[in-house]
N, C-alpha and C positions, 0 to 999 in steps of 0.2 A: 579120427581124421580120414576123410577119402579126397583122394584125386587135390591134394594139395590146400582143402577146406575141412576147418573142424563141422562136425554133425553133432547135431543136438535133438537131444528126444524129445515129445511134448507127453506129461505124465497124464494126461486126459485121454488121450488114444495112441499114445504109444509110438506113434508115425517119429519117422527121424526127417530132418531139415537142416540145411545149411544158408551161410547166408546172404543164397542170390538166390532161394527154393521163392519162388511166386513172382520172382521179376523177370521184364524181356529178355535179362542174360541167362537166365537159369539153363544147364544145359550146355552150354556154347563150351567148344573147345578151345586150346589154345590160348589160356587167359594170357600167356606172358607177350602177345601180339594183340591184347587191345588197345593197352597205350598209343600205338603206335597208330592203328585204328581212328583212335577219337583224334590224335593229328591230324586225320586224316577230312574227318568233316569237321574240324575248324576251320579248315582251307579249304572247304565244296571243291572234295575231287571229285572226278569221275569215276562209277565202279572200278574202273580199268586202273586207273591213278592209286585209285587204295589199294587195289591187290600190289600193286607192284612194290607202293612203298610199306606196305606190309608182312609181305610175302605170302598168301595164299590165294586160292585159287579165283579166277573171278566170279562164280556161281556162289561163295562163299562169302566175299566181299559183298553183293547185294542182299546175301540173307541176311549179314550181319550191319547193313546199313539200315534195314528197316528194324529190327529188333534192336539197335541202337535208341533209333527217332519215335520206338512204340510209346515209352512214356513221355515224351516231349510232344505226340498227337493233340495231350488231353490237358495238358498244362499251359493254361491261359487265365487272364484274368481275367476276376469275377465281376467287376465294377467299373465302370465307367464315371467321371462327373464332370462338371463343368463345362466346358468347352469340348461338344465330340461331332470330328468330321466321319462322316459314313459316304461310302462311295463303294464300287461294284469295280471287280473286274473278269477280264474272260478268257479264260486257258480252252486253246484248242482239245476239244475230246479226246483223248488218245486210248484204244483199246491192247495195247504192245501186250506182249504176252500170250493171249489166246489165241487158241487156236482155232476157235469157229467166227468168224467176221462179220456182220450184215452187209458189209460194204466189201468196197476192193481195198485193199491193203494199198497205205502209202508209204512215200519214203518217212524216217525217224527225222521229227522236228516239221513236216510237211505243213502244206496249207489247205485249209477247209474247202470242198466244193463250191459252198454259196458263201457269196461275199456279205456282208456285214454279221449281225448278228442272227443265229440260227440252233437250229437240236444239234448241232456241230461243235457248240461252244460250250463251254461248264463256267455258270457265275460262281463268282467268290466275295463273298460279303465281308468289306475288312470296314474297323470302326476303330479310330485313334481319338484321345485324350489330349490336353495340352500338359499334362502330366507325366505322357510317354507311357499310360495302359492302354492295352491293345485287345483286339476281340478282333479273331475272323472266321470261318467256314465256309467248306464247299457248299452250294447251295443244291438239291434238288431240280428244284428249279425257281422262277422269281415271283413265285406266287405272295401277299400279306403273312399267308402261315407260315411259307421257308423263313422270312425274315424275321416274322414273329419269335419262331423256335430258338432263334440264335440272339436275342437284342432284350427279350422280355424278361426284367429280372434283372439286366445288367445294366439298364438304363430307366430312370423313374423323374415324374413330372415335376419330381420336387428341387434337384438338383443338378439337370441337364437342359443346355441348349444345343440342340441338333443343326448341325449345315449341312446340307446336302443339296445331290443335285436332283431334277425335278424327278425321279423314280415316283410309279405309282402306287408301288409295294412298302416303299419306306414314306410316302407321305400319309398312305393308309394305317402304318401302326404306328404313327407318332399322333397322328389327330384321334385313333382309337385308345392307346395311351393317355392322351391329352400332356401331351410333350410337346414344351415350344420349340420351332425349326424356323429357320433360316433355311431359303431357295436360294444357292449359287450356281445357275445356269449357265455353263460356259458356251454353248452356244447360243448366247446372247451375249458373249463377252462379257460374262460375271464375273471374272477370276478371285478379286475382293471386292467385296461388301465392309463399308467402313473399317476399312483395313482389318482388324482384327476378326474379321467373321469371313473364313477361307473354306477352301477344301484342299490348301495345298498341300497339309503337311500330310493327310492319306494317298492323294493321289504322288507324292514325294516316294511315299512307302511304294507305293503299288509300284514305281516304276526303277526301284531300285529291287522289288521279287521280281519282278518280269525279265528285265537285265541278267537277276541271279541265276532262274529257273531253266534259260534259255542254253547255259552252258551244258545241258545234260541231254538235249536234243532230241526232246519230246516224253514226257514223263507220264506214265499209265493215269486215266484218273481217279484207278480206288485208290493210288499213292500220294494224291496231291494232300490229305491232311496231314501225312508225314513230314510231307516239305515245309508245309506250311510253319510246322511246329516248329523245323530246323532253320528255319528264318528266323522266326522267333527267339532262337533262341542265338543264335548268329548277332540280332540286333539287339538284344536287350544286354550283351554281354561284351559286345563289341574287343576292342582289341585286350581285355582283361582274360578274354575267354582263356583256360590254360587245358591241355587235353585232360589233367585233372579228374576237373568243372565236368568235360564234357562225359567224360565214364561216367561220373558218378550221376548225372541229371540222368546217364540211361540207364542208371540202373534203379532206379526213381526213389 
């Protein structure tokens, strides 16, 4: 036993391993303060909020906020059917952290130079089920292939109807697909289509991340699939979540 874990050797090459050796905790000190930890993002504190109610430092609270959310990045679901609304949304670019800029530095949580949509904004492709499976990613950008890379596979001609709104990247890989879709144009006042053919219940989601993400006052954006994941897993566990749950999902 080391540092309070038994070790175990592998008789094929000998190497010793314990048993957080290949997960995002592997390493971390101070196990008897992660409990306290994972309370901490079941309640989306603030780095600042978790150090305090954990006790360490806050440069330590962010390292161990993302090595928390590493395996929850890549845990989503594989399948979509039936009834899937798809819809985009757009987080202000944020470069926080670095220190060389192309721009001039703004304030945390700031607003984009050019007003509508711009290289300022980073889409995020979210796709909901009336099942409550989810699928989303940061996008590159909004080209047929970004949406292709993230939808191909989890959706098929044979068992999906698609709503969405008029996008020319998602009308291009559902008619390349040959995936039947449903246009709900809300600027045309689509909101429903024969009632049950919506885009509410995505854009319901998108606007209860937006809400979420907005508490933390501007979030870097190699970070946003972390968040992403921590919504996800926020929402699909809702008030059952127990800090538990939340250790052991990061510890995958």
């Amino acid at each position: 036993m080391a540092r309070g874990l038994w070790r175990y050797k592998c008789l094929a090459c000998a190497r010793t391993f314990n048993a957080l050796t290949g997960t995002p905790l592997a390493r971390l000190r101070k196990r008897d303060r992660w409990l306290k930890f994972a309370e901490a993002l079941n309640g989306s504190e603030t780095v600042r909020a978790a150090a305090v109610r954990t006790g360490i430092d806050k440069s330590t609270s962010f390292r161990w906020r993302h090595r928390f959310l590493k395996a929850q990045k890549d845990l989503k679901d594989q399948r979509l059917t039936g009834i899937v609304e798809v819809d985009e949304c757009f987080v202000l670019q944020s470069r926080k952290g670095e220190r060389r800029l192309p721009r001039k530095a703004r304030k945390r949580g700031g607003k984009a130079e050019k007003p509508g949509l711009s290289s300022e904004q980073t889409p995020i492709l979210i796709a909901r089920d009336r099942y409550g499976h989810h699928l989303d990613a940061v996008l590159h950008n909004r080209s047929e292939d970004a949406v292709n890379a993230v939808l191909k596979g989890a959706v098929s001609n044979t068992d999906v109807l698609l709503c969405m709104d008029g996008d020319p990247a998602l009308i291009a890989f559902a008619k390349a697909e040959a995936i039947e879709y449903e246009l709900i144009l809300a600027s045309h006042g689509e909101h429903v289509h024969e009632k049950v053919l919506h885009i509410q219940t995505v854009n319901s989601y998108i606007s209860r991340f937006k809400k979420w993400l907005n508490r933390f006052n501007g979030v870097a954006t190699k970070y946003l699939p972390n968040y992403l994941g921590w919504r996800r897993m926020l929402e699909k566990s809702a008030a059952s979540l127990a800090p538990e749950h939340c250790l052991a999902a990061a510890i995958g």
